[in-house]
N, C-alpha and C positions, 0 to 999 in steps of 0.2 A: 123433404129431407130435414130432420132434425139438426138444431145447432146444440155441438157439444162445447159446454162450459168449460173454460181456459184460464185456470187456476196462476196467479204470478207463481213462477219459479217452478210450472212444471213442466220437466223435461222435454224436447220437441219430441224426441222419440215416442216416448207416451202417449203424447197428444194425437201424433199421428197414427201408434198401433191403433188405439182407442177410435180412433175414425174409421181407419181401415174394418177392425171389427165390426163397427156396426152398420157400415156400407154392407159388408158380408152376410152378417146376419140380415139385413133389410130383404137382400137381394134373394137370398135365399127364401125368405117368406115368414124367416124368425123375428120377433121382436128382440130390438136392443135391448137388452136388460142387462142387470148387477151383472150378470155371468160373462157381459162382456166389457167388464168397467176396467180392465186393466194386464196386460201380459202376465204372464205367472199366477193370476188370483181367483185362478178358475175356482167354481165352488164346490166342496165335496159332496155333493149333491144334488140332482137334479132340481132339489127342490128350493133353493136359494137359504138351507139352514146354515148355519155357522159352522163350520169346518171342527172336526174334531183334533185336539192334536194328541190326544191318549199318550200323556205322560206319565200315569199312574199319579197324577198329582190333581185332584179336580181344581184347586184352586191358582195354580201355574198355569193349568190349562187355559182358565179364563182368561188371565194375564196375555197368554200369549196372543190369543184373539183379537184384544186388544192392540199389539202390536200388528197384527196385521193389516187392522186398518190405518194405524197410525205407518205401516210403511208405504200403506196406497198415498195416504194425505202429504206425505211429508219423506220421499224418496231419497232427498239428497241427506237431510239430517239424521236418517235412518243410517244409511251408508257412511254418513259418516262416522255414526256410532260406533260400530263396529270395526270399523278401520283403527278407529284410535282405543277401542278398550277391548278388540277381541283381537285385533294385527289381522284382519283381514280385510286384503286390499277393495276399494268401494267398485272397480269395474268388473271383483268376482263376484260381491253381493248383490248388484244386479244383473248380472248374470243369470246368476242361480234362481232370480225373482222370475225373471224371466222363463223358466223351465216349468212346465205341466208339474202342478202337484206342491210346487213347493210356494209359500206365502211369508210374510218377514216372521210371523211368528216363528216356522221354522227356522229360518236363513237364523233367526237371532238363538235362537234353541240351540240348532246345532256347531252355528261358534264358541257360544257361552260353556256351553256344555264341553265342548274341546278344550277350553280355556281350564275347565274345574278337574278336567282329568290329564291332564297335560299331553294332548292329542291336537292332532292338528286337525283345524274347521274342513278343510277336505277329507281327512281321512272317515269323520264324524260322516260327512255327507256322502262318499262313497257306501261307508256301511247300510245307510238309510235308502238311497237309492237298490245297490242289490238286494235290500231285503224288498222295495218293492213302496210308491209312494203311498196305497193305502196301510205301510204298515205302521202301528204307535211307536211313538219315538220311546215308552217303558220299554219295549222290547230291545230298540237299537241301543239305548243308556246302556241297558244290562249288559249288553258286549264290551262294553268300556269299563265294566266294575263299576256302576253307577245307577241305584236304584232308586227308588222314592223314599226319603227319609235319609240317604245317605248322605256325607260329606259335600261330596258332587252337588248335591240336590241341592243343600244348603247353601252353598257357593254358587250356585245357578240363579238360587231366590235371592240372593245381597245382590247379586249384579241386574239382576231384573227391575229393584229396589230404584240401585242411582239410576240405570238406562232411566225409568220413569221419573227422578229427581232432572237428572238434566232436560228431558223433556216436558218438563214443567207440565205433567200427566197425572192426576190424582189417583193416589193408592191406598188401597187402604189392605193392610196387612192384617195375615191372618195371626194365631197364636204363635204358629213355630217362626215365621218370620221374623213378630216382632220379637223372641224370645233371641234369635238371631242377630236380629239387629243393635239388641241391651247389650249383648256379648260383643261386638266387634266394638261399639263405642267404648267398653271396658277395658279394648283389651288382650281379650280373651284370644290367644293364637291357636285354640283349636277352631274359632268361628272365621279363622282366613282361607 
């Protein structure tokens, strides 16, 4: 039996799904792998690639990837993130983590994105749920009046910004960000 490595400050829950997993997988005749490194983090692929999140933004995209693993590494200050800059409470965000399909990338997508269209993070994640977990969150935006390039979009990238200033996460911005980001230090109340 493998010993799984026990992170300070991760959740017993965790620790235990994660065992459980890989007892399961053992037992069944599978190797433990990534695929079973964590509830909600299944991969979109069998093939262990990086999960797509088809936002019609390749560079958001990446971003959110990024989150993804920083909600594996770092669950509680993930949650808390969002609790305090999206108001959504931390025992729905893991919740949600918790559920097939969905990974913080999304979990933070679809609060942020509630937040820029003045919608609420459930109603965001109902939409994306019945459309179906392989579908692109461009798709689900576009229900909210919320496209690539739009307002929404723009105010999805600032908050993306500080999430990653507070988590002391290096960023490095594209053109329309930083263009984004000259305009909110100026000022500029179209860039809120």
């Amino acid at each position: 039996m493998s010993r799984l490595p026990i992170r300070p400050r991760t959740p017993l829950r965790l620790v235990l799904a994660v065992a459980l997993a890989a007892t399961l997988g053992n037992a069944a005749g599978q190797p433990a792998g990534p695929a079973s490194a964590a509830p909600g983090q299944a991969d979109a692929t069998a093939a262990d690639a990086p999960r797509a999140h088809a936002t019609g933004d390749a560079w958001l995209d990446g971003r959110l990837a990024a989150i993804d693993a920083y909600a594996i590494r770092h669950p509680d200050a993930f949650g808390a993130e969002l609790e305090r800059y999206a108001g959504v409470p931390q025992a729905y965000v893991h919740g949600l983590l918790a559920q097939p399909g969905w990974g913080g990338g999304d979990a933070w997508f679809a609060c942020f994105l509630a937040r820029a269209t003045e919608a609420t993070c459930r109603s965001v994640v109902r939409a994306r749920t019945q459309a179906g977990v392989g579908a692109g969150w461009e798709e689900v935006a576009a229900g909210f009046d919320a496209a690539p390039g739009s307002a929404a979009y723009r105010n999805v990238r600032l908050a993306l910004a500080d999430s990653f200033r507070r988590w002391a996460l290096p960023l490095q911005p594209d053109a329309a960000l930083s263009r984004a980001l000259r305009e909110r230090a100026a000022g500029d109340p179209g860039s809120r």
